[in-house]
gemmi code that builds the backbone of each chain (N, CA, C; Angstrom):
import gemmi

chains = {
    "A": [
        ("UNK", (16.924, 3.609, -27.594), (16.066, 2.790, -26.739), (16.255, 1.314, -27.054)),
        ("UNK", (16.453, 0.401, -25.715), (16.487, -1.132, -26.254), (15.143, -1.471, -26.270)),
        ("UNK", (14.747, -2.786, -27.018), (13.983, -3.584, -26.527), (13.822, -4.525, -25.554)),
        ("UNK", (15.245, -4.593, -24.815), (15.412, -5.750, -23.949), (14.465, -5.297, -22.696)),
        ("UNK", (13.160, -5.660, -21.862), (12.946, -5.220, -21.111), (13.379, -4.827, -19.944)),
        ("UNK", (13.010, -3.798, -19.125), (14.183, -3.510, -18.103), (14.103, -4.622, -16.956)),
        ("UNK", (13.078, -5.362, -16.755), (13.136, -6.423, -15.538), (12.893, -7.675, -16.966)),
        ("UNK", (14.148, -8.720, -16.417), (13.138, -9.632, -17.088), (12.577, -10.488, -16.853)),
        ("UNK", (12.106, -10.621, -15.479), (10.781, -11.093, -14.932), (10.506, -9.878, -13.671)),
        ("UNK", (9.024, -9.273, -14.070), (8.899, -8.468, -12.961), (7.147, -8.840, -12.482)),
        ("UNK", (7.991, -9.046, -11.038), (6.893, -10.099, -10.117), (6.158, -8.725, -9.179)),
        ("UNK", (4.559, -9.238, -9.279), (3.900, -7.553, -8.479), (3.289, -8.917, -7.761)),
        ("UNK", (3.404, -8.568, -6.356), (2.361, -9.051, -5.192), (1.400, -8.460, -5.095)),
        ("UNK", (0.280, -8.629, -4.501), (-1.030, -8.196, -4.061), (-0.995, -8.429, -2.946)),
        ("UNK", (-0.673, -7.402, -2.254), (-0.092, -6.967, -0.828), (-1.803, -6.312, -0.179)),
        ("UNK", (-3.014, -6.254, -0.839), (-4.165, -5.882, -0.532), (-4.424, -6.118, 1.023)),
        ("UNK", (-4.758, -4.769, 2.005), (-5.311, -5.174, 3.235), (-6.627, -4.704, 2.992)),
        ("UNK", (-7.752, -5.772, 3.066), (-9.269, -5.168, 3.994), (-9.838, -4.671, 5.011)),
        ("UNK", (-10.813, -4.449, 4.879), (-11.324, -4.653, 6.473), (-11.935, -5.945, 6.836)),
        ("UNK", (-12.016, -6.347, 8.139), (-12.779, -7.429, 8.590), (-14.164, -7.795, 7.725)),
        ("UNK", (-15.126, -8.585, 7.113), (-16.484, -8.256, 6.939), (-16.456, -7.071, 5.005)),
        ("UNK", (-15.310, -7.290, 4.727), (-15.652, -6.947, 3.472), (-14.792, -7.989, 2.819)),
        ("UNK", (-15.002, -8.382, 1.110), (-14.252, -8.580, -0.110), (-13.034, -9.328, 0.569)),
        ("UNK", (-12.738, -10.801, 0.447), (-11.540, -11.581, 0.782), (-10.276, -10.279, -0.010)),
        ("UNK", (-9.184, -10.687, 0.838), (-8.204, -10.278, 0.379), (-7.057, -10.903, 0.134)),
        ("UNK", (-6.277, -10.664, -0.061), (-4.669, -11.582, -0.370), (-3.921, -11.216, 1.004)),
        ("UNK", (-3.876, -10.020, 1.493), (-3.213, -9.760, 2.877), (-3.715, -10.806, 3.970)),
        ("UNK", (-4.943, -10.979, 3.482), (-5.378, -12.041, 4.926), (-4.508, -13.661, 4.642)),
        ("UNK", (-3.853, -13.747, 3.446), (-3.513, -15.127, 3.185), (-2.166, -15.180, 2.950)),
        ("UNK", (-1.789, -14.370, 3.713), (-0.134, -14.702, 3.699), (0.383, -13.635, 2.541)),
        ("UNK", (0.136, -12.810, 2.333), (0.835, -12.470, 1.200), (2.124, -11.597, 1.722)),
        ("UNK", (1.752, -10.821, 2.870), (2.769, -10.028, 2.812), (4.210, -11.043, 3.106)),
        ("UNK", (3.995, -12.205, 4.169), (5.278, -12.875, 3.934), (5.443, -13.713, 3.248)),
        ("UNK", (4.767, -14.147, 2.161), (5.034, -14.730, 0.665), (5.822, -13.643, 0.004)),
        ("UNK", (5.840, -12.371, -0.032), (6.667, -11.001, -1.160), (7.998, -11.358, -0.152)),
        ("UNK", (7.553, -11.158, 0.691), (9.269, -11.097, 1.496), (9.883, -12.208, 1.574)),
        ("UNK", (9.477, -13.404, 1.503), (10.338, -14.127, 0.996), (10.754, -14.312, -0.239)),
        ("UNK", (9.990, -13.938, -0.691), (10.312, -14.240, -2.771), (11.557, -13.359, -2.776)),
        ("UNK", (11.307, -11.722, -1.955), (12.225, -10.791, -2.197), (13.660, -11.653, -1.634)),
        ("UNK", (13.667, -12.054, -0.566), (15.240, -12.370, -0.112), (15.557, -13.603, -1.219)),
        ("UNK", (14.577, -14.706, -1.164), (15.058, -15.400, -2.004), (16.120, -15.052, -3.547)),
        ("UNK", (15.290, -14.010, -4.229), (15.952, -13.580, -5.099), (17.465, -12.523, -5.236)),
        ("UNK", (16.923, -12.009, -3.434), (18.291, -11.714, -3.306), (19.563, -12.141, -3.493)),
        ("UNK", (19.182, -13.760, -2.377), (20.066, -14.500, -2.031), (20.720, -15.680, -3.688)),
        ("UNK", (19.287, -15.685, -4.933), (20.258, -16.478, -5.962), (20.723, -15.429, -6.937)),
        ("UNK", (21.014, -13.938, -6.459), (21.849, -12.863, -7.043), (21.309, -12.803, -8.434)),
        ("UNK", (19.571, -12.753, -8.485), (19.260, -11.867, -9.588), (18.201, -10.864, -9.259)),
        ("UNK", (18.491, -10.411, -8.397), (18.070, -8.741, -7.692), (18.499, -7.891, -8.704)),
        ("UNK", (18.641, -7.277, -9.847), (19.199, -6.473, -10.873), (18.126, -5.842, -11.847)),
        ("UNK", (18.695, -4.781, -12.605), (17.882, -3.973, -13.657), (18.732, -5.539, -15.067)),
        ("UNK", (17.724, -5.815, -15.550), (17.898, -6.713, -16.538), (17.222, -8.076, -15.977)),
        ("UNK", (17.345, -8.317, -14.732), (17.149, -9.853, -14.154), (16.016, -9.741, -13.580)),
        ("UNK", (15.656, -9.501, -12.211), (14.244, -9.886, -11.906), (14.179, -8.717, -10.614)),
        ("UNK", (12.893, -7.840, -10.617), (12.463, -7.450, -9.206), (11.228, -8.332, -8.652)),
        ("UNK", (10.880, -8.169, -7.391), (9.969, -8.666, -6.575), (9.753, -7.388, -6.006)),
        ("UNK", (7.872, -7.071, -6.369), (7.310, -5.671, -6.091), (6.164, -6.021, -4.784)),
        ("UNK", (5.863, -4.603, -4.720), (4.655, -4.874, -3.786), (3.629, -3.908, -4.652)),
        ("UNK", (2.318, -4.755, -4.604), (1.442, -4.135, -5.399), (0.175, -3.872, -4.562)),
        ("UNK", (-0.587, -2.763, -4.970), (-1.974, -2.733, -4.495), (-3.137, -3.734, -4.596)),
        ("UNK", (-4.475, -3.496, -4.976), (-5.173, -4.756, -5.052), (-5.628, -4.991, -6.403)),
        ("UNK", (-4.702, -6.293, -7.125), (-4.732, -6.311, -8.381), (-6.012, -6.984, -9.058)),
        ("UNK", (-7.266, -7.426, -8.050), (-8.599, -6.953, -8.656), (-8.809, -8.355, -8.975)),
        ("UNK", (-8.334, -9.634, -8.498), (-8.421, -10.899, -8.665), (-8.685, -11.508, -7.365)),
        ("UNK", (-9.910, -10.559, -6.043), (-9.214, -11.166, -4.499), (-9.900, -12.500, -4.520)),
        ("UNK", (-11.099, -12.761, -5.491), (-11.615, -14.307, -4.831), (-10.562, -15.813, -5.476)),
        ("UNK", (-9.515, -15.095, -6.258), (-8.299, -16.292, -6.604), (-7.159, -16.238, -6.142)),
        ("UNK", (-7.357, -15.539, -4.729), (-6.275, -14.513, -4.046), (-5.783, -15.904, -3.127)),
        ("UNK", (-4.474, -15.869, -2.633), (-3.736, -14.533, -3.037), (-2.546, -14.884, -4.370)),
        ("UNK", (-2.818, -13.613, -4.960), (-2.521, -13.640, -6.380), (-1.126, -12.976, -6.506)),
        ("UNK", (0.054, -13.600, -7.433), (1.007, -12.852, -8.012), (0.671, -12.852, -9.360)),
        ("UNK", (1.140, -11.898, -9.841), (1.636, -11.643, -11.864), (3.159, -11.219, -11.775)),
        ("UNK", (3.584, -12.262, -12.494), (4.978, -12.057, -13.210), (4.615, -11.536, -15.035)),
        ("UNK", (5.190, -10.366, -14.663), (5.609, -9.404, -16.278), (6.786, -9.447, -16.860)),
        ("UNK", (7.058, -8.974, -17.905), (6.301, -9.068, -19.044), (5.570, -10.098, -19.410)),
        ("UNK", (5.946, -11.337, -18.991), (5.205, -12.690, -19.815), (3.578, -12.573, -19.384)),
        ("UNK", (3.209, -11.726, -18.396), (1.857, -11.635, -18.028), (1.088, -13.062, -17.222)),
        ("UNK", (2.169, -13.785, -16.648), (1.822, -15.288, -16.527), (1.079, -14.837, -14.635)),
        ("UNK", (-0.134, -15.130, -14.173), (-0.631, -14.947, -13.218), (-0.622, -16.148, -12.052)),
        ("UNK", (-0.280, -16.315, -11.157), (-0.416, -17.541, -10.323), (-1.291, -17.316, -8.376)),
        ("UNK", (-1.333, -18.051, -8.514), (-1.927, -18.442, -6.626), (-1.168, -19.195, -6.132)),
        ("UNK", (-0.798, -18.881, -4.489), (0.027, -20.158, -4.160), (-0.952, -20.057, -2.532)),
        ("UNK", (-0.383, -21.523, -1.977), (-0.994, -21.241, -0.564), (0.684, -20.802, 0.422)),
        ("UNK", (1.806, -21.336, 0.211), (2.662, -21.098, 1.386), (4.492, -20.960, 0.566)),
        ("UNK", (5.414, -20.752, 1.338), (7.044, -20.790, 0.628), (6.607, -21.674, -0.360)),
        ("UNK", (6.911, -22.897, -0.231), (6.799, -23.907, -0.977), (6.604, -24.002, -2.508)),
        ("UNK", (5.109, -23.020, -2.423), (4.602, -22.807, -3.728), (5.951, -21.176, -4.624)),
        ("UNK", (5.770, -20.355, -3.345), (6.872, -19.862, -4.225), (7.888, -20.017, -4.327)),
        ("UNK", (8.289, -20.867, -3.983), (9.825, -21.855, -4.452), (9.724, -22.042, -5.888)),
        ("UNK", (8.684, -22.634, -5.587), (8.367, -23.733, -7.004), (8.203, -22.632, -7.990)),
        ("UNK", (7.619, -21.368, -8.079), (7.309, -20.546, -8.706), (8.680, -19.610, -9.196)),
        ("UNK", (9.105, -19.212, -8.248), (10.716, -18.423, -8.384), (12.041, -20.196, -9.528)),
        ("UNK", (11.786, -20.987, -8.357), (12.893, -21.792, -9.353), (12.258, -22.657, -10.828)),
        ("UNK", (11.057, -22.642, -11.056), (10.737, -23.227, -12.343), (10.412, -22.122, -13.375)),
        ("UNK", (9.529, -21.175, -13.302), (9.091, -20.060, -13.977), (10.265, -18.683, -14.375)),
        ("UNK", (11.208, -18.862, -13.233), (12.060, -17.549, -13.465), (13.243, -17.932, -13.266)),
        ("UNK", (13.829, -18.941, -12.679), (14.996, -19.542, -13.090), (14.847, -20.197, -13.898)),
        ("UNK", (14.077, -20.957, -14.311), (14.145, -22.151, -14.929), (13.468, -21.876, -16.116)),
        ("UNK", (12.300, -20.752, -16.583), (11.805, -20.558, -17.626), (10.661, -21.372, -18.010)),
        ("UNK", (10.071, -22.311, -17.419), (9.148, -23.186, -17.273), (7.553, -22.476, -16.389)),
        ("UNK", (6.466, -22.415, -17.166), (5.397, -21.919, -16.286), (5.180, -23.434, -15.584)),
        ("UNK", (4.768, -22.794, -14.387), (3.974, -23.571, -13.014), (2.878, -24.387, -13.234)),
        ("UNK", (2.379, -25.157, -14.087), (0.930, -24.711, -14.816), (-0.445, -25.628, -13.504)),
        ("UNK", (0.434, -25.960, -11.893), (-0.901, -26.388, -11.244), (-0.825, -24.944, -10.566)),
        ("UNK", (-0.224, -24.174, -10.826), (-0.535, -22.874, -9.388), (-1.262, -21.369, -10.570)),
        ("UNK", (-0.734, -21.679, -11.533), (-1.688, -20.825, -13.231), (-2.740, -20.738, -12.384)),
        ("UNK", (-3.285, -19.187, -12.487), (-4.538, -18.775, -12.588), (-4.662, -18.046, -14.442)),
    ],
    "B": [
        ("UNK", (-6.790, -22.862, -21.111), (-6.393, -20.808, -20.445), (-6.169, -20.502, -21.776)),
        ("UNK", (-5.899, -19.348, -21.479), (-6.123, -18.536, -22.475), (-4.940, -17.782, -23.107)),
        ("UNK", (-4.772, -17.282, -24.290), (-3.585, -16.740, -24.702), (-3.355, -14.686, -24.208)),
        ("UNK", (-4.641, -14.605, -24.315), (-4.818, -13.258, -24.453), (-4.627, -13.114, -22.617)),
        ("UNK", (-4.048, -11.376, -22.371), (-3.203, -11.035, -21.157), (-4.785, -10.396, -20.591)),
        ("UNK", (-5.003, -10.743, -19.332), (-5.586, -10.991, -18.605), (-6.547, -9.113, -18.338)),
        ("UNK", (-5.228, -8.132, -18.423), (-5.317, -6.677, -18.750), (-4.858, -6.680, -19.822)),
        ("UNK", (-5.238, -6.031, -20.905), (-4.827, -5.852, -21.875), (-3.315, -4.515, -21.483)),
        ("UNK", (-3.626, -3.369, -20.819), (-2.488, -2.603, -20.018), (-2.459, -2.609, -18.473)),
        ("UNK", (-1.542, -2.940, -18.183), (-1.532, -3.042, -16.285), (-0.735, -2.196, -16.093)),
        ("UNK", (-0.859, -1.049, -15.604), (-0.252, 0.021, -15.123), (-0.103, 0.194, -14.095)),
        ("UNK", (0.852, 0.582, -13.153), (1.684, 0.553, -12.167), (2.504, 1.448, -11.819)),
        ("UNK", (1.845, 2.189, -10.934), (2.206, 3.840, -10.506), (3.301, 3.183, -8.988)),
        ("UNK", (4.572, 3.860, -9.364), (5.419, 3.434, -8.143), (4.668, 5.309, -7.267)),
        ("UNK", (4.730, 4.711, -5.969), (4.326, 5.395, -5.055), (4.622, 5.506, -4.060)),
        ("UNK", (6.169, 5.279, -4.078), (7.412, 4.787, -2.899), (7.258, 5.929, -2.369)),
        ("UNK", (7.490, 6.446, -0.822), (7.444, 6.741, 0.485), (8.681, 6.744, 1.040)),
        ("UNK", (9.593, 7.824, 0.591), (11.325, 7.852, 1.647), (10.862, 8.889, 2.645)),
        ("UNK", (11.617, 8.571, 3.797), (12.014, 9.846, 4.395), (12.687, 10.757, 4.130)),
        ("UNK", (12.787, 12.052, 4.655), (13.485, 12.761, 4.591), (15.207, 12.474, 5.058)),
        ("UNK", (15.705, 13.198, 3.412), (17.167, 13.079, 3.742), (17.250, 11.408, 2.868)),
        ("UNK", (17.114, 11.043, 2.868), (17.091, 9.666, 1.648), (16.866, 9.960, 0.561)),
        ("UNK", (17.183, 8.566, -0.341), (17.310, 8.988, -1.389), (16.125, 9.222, -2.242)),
        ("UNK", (15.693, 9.955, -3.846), (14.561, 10.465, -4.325), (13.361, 9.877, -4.063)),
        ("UNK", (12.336, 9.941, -4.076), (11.146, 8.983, -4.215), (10.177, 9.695, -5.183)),
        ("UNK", (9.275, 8.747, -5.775), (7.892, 9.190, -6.477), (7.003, 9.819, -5.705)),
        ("UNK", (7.021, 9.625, -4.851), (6.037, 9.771, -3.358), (5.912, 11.344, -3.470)),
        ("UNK", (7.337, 11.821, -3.272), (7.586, 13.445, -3.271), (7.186, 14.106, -4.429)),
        ("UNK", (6.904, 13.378, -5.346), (6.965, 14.362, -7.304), (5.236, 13.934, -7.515)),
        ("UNK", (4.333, 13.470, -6.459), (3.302, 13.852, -7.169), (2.285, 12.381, -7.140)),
        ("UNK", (3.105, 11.171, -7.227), (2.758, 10.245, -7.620), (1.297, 9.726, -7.051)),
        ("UNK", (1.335, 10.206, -6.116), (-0.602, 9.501, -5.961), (-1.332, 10.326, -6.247)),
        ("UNK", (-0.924, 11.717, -6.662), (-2.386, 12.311, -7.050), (-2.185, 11.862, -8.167)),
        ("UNK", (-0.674, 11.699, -9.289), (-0.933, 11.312, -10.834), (-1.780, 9.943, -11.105)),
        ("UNK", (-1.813, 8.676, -9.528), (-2.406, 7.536, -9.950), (-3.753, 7.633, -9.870)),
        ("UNK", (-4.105, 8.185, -8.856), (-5.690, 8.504, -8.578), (-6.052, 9.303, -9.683)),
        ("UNK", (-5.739, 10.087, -10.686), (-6.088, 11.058, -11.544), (-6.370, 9.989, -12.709)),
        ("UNK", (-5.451, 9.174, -13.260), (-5.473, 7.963, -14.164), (-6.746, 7.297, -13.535)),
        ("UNK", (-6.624, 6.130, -12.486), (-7.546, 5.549, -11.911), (-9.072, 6.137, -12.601)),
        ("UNK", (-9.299, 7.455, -11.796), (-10.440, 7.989, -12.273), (-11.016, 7.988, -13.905)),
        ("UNK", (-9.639, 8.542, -15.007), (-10.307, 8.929, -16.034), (-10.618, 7.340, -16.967)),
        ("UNK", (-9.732, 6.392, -16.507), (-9.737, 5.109, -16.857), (-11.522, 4.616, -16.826)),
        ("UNK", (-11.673, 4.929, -15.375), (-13.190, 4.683, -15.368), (-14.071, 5.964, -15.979)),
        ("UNK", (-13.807, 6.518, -16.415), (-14.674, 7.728, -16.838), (-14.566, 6.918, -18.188)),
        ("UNK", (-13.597, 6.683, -18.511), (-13.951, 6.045, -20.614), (-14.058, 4.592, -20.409)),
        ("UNK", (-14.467, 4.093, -19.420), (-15.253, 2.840, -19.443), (-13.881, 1.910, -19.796)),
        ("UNK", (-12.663, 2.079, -19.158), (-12.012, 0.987, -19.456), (-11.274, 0.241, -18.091)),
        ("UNK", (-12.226, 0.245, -17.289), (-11.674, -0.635, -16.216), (-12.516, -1.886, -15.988)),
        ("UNK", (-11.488, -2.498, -16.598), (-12.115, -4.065, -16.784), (-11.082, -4.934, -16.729)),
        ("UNK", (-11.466, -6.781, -16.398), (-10.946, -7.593, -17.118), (-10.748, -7.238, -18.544)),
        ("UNK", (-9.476, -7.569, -18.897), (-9.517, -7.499, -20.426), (-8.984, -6.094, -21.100)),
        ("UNK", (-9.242, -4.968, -20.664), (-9.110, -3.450, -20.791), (-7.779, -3.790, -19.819)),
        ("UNK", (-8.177, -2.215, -19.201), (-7.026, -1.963, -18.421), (-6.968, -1.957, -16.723)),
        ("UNK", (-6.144, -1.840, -16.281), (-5.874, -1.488, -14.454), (-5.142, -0.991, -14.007)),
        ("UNK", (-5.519, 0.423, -13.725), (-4.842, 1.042, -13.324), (-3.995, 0.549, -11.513)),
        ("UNK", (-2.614, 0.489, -11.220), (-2.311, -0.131, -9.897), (-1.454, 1.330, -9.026)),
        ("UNK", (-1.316, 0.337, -8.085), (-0.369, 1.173, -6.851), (0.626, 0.276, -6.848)),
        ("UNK", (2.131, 0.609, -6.706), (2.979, -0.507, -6.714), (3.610, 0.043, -5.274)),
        ("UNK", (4.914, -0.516, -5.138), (6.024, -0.308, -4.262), (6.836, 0.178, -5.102)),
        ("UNK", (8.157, 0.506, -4.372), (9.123, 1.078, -5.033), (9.796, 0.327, -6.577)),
        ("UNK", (9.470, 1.020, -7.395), (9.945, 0.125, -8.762), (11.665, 0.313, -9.320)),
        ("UNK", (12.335, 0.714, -8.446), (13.476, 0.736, -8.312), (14.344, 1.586, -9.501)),
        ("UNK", (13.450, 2.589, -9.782), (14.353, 3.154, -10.274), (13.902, 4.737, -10.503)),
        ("UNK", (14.199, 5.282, -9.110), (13.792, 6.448, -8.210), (14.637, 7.811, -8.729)),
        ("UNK", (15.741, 7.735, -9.563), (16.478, 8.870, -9.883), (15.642, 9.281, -10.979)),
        ("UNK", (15.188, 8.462, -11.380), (13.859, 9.115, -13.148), (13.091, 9.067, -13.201)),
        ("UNK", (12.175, 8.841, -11.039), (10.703, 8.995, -10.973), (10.245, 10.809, -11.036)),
        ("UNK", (9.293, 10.951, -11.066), (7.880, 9.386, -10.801), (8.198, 8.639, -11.943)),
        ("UNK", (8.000, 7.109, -11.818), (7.689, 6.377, -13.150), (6.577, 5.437, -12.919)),
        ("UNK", (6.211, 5.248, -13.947), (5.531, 4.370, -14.197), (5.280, 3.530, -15.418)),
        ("UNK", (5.020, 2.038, -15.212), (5.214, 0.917, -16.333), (4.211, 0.434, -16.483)),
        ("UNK", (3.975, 0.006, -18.155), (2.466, -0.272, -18.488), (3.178, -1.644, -19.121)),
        ("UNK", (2.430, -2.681, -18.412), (2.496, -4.543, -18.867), (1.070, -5.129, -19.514)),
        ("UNK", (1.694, -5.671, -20.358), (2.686, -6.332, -20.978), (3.678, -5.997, -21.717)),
        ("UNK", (3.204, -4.395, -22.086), (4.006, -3.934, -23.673), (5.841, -3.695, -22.632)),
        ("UNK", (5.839, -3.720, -21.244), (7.140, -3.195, -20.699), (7.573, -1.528, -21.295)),
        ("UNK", (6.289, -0.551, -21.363), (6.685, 0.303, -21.433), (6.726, 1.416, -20.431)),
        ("UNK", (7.927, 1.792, -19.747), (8.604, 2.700, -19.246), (8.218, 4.332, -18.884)),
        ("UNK", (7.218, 5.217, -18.646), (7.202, 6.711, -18.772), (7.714, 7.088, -17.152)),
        ("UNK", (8.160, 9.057, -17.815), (8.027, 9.145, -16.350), (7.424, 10.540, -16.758)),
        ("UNK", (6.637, 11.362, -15.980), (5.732, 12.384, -16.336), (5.716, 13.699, -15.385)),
        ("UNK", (5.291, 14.739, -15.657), (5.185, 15.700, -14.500), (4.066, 16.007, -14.179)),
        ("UNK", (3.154, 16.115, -14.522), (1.774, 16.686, -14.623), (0.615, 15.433, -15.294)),
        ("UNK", (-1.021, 16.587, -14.641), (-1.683, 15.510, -14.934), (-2.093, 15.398, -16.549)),
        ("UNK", (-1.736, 16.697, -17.378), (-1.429, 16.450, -18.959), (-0.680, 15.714, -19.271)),
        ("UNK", (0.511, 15.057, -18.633), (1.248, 14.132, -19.145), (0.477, 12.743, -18.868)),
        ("UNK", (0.112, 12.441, -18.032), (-1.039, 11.126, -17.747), (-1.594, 11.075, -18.752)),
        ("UNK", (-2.639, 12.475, -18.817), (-3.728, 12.317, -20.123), (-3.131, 12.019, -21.443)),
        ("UNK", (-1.629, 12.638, -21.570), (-1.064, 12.402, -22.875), (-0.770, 10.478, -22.817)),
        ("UNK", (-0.470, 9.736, -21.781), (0.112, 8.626, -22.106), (-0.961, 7.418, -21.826)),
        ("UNK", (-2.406, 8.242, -21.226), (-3.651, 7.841, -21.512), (-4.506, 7.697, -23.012)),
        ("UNK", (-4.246, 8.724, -23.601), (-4.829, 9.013, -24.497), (-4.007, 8.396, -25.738)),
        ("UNK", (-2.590, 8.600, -26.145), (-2.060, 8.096, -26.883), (-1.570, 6.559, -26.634)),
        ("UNK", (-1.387, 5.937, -25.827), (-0.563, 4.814, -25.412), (-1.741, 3.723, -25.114)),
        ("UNK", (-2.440, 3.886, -24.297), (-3.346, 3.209, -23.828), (-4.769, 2.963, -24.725)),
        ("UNK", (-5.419, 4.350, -24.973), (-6.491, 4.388, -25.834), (-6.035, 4.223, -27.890)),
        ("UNK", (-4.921, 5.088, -27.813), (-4.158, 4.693, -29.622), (-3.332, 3.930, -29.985)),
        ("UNK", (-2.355, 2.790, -28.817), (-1.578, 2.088, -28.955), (-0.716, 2.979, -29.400)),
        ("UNK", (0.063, 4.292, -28.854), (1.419, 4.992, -29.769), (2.141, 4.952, -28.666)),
        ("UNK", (3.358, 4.757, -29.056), (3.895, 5.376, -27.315), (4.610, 6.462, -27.504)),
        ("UNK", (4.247, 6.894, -25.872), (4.690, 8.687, -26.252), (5.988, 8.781, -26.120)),
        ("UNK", (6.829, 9.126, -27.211), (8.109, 8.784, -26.891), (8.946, 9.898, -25.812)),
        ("UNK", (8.185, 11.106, -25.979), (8.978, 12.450, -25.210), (8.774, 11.943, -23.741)),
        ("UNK", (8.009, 10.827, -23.191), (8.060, 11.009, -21.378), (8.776, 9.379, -21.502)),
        ("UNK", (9.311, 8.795, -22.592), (9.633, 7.269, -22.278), (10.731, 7.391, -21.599)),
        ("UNK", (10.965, 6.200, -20.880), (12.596, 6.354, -20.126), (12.758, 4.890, -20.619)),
    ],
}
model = gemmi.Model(1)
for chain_id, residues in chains.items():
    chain = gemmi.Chain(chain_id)
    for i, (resn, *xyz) in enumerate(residues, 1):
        res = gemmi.Residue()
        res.name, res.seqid = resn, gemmi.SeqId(i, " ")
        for name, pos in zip(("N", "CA", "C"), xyz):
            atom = gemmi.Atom()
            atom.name, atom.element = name, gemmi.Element(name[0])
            atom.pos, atom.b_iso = gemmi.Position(*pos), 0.0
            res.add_atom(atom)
        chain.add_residue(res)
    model.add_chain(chain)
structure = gemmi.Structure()
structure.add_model(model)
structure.setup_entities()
């Protein structure tokens, strides 16, 4: 067994849908096309791999009023963004670059 | 902020959904009754919390030939299980004793 983890950044979206009239969610704020872009993005700078980085879709990771919420694992580092932009900034400083985000940190 | 991980275990039941004639999925071996079974006993021993644990639903975690799997973050540890004794085993030892069970690790 290695220690090297098998992703080494593994990003879970909070892909959460509500209903109308209950508990904010992250689906209402863009999330599902915030994951899909993160996903091509990472396609497209060719670290889509077992060792390098996935981009997941997750259920409701129980944070909706700081929503909408990603966690990048192992480092456990949690963030909010409002649009691309923010996950630009998030994919090229935090996981290319190795640098946390620290205005989008939840 | 804080140093300490937000879940102490974040668990993450892949619960991928192929069609028929594609390739393996978790979906087929069980995987949402094994997450809902966790989910539950998590809250039965009082550990669904900030801070404790969370039990999740993911998307496909990409690596479907040695599902079901599932990964517990921060530690990046790896199981894949058949039954709901194997849950309880990687509940009970991993989660509640800090051991990891090495016979379901992948």
């Amino acid at each position: 067994m290695s220690d090297q983890p098998y992703y080494e950044h593994h990003v879970f979206f909070c892909l959460n849908q509500r209903q109308p009239g209950e508990r904010t969610c992250c689906a209402d704020k863009g999330a599902q096309a915030a994951q899909e872009h993160a996903k091509k993005r990472i396609k497209q700078l060719g670290l889509s791999a077992p060792g390098k980085v996935r981009i997941n879709k997750a259920g409701c990771l129980e944070r909706c009023e700081e929503g909408p919420v990603v966690v990048i694992y192992p480092q456990g580092t949690w963030y909010t963004y409002v649009d691309k932009e923010d996950i630009d900034e998030i994919i090229d400083s935090h996981i290319v670059g190795g640098k946390v985000v620290d205005r989008l940190k939840i």
